[in-house]
C-alpha positions as a Python dict, from the first residue, in 0.01 Angstrom:
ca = {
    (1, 'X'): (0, 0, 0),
    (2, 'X'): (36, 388, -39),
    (3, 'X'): (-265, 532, 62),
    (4, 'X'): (-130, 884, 142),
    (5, 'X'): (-230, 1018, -189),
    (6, 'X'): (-581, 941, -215),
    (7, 'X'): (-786, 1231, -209),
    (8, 'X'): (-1056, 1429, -474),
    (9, 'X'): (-1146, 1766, -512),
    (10, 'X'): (-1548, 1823, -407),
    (11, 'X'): (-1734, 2040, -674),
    (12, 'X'): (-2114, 1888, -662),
    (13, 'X'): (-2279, 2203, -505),
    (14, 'X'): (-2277, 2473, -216),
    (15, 'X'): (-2409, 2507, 78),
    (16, 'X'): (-2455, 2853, 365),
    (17, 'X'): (-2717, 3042, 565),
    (18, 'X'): (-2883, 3185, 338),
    (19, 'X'): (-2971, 2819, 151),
    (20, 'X'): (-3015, 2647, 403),
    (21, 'X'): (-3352, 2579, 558),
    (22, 'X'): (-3434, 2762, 924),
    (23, 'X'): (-3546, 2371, 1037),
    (24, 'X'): (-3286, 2172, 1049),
    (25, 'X'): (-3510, 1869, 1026),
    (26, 'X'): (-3637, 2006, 696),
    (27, 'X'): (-3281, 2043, 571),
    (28, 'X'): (-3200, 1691, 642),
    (29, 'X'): (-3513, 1568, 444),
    (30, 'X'): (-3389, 1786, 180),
    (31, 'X'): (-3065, 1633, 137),
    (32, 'X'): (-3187, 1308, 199),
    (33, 'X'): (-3391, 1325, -42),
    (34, 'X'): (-3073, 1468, -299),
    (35, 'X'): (-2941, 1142, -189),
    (36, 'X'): (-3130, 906, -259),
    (37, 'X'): (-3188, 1091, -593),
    (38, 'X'): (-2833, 1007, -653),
    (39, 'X'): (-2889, 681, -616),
    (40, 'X'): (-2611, 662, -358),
    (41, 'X'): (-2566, 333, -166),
    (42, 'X'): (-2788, 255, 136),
    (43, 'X'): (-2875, 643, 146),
    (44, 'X'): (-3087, 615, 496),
    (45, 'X'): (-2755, 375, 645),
    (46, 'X'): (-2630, 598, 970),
    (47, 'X'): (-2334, 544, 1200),
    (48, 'X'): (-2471, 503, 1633),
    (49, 'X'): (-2230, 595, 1813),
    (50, 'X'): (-2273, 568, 2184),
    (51, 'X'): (-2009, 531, 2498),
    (52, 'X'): (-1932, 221, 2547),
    (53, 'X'): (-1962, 68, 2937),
    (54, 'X'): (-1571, 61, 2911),
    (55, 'X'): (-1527, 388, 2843),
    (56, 'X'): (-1421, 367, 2472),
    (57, 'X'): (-1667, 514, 2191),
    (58, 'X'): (-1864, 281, 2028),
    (59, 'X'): (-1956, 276, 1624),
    (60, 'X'): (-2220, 87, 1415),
    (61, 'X'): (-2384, 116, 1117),
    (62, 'X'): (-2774, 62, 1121),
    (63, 'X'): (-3066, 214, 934),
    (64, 'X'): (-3304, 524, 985),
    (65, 'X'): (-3669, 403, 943),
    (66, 'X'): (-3848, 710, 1036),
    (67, 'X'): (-3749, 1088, 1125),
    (68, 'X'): (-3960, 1371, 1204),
    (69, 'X'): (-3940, 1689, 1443),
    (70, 'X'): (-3964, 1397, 1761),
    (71, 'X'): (-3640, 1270, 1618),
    (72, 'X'): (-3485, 991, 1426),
    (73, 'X'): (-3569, 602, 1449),
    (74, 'X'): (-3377, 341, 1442),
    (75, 'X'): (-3449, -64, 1564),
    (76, 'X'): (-3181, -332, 1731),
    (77, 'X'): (-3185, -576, 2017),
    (78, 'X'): (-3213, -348, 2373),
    (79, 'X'): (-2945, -635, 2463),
    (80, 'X'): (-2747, -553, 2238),
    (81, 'X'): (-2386, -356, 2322),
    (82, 'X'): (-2560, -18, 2165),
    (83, 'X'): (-2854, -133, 2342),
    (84, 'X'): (-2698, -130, 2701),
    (85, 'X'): (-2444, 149, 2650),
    (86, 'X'): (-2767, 362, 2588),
    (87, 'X'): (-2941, 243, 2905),
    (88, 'X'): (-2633, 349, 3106),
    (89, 'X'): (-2618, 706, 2893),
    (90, 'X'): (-2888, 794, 2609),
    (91, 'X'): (-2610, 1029, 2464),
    (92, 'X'): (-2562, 936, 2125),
    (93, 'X'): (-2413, 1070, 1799),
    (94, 'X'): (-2570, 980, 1411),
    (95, 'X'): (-2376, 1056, 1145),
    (96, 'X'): (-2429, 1009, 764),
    (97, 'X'): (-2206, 1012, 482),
    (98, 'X'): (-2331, 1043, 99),
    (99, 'X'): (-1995, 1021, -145),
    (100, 'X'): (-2243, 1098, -414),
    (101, 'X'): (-2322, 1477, -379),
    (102, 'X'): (-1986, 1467, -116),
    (103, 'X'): (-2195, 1535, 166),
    (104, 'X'): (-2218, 1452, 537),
    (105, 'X'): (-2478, 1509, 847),
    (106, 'X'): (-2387, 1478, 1215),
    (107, 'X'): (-2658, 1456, 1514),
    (108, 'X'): (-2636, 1480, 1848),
    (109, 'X'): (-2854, 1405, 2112),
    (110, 'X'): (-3043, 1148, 2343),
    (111, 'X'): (-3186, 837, 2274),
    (112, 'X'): (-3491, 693, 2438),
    (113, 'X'): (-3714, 362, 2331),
    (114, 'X'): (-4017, 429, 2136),
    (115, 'X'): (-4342, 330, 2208),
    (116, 'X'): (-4457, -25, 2157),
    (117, 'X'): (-4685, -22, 1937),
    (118, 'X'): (-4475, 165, 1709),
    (119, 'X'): (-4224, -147, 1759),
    (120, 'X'): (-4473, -379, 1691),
    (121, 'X'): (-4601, -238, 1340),
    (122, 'X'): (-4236, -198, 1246),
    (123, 'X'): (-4125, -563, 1344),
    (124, 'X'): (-4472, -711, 1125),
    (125, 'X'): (-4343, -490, 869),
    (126, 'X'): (-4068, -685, 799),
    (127, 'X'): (-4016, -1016, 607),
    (128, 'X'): (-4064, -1363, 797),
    (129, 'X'): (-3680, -1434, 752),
    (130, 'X'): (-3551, -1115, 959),
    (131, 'X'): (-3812, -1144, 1229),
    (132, 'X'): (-3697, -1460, 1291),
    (133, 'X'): (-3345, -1371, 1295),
    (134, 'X'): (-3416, -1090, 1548),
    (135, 'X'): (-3591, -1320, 1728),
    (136, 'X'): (-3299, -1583, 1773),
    (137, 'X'): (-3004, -1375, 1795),
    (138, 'X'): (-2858, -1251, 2117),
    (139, 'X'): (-2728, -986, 1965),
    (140, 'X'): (-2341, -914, 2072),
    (141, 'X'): (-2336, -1239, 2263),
    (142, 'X'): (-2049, -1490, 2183),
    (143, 'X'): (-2222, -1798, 2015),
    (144, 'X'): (-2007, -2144, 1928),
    (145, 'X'): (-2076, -2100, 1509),
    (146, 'X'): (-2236, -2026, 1240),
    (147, 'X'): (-2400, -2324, 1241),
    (148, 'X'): (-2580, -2287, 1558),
    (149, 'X'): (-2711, -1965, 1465),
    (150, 'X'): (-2851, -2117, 1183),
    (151, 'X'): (-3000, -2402, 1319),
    (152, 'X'): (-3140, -2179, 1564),
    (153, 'X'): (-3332, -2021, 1222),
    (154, 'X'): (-3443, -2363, 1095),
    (155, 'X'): (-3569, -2459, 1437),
    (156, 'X'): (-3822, -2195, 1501),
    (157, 'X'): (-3902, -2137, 1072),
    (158, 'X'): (-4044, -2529, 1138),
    (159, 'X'): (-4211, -2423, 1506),
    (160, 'X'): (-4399, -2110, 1358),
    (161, 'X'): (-4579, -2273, 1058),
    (162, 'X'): (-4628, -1986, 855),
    (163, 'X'): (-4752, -1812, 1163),
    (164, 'X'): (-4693, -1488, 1240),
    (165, 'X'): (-4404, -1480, 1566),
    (166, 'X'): (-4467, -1200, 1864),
    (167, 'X'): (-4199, -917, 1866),
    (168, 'X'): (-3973, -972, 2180),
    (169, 'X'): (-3939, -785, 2498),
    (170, 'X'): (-3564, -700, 2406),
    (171, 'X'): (-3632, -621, 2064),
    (172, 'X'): (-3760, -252, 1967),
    (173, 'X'): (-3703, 117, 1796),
    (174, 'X'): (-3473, 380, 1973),
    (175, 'X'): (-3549, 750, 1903),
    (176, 'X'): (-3328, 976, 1914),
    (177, 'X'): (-3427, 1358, 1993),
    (178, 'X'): (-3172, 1582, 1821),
    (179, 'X'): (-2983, 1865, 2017),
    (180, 'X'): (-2716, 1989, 1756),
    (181, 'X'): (-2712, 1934, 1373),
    (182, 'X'): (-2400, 1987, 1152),
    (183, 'X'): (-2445, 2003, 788),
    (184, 'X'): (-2105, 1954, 594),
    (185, 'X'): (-2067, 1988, 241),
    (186, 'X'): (-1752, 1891, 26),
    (187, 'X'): (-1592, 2222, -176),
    (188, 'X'): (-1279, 2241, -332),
    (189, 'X'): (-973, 2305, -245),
    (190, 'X'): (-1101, 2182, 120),
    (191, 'X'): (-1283, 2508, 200),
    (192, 'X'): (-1533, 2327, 285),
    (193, 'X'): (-1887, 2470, 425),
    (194, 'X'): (-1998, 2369, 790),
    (195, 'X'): (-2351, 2466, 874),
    (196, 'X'): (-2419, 2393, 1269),
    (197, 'X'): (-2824, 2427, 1422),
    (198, 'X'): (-2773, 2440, 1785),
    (199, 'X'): (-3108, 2414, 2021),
    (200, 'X'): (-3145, 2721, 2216),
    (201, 'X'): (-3492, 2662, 2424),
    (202, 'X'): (-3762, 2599, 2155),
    (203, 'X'): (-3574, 2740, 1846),
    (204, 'X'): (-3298, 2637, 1626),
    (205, 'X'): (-2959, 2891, 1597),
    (206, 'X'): (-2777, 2847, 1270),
    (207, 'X'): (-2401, 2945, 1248),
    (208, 'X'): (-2119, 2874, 993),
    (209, 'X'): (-1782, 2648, 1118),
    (210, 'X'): (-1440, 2723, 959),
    (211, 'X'): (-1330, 2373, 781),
}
């Protein structure tokens, strides 16, 4: 397979100092929003990367329920590899990638567990079928099938009787307070722009990266 040749030029729009918003927060919800607009596929879908207990970076791809100048929410199993690589260091990295307006976002910063009742009104939130899945899987354990996961499902759909299930104890939101933004959109020729928001103290200091 020759892959060496794949490549397209980036044309959809522009993007510097001067057009960018001062709040980096408000920029993302701008181009979120551009996104979504687009209809590109699984716009709020985010890569987590965190350090991994064995020293090698870590990647997955979950999704952003909630952002706001606190930070950006996400849920998972706290038992989960993400889950315990961020007990041992909260420093994590979000990116996002939007092929449709040929843009991507990168955040840095540290991740902490929300509160619980904000866990709680997120896991009610959602339908029977992935509560319960939440509920049985130990996430990033090594289980002996398929099967006996979903066994596992049919097991406690029949115990619960159409009632609703508690949230576990190892089951919750991460939020992740943002340090460093970088705003990178696609231009042709590969020039393309690099807008970085750095935290200095209580206010946000824009500069421009070469590509």
């Amino acid at each position: 397979m020759n892959i060496d040749s794949v490549r397209r030029e980036y044309t959809f729009s522009g993007l510097s100092k001067e057009t960018a918003d001062a709040n980096p927060v408000k920029q993302f919800g701008n181009w979120l929003a551009d996104a979504m607009q687009a209809n590109t596929d699984e716009p709020t879908a985010m890569s987590v990367v965190t350090l991994g207990l064995d020293g090698f970076p870590q990647s997955r791809i979950v999704l952003l329920k909630y952002f706001d100048e606190k930070g950006f929410v996400f849920f998972t199993n706290y038992n989960s590899d993400k889950g315990v690589s961020i007990e041992q260091n909260p420093a994590v990295g979000l990116h996002f990638f939007w092929p449709k307006v040929e843009r991507q976002v990168r955040i840095s910063g540290f991740a902490a567990k929300t509160e619980t009742k904000l866990s709680d009104e997120y896991f009610h939130s959602r339908p029977l079928a992935s509560q319960i899945s939440a509920i049985i899987s130990e996430q990033s354990s090594e289980i002996p099938s398929r099967k006996y996961l979903e066994n596992q499902f049919e097991i406690l759909l029949a115990q619960l009787q159409n009632s609703k299930p508690a949230r576990p104890e190892n089951w919750g939101g991460y939020r992740v307070k943002p340090e460093k933004f970088e705003f990178w959109q696609g231009r042709e020729n590969r020039l393309h722009d690099r807008i970085v928001y750095e935290k200095q103290y209580n206010d946000w200091i824009m500069k421009r990266l070469a590509p």
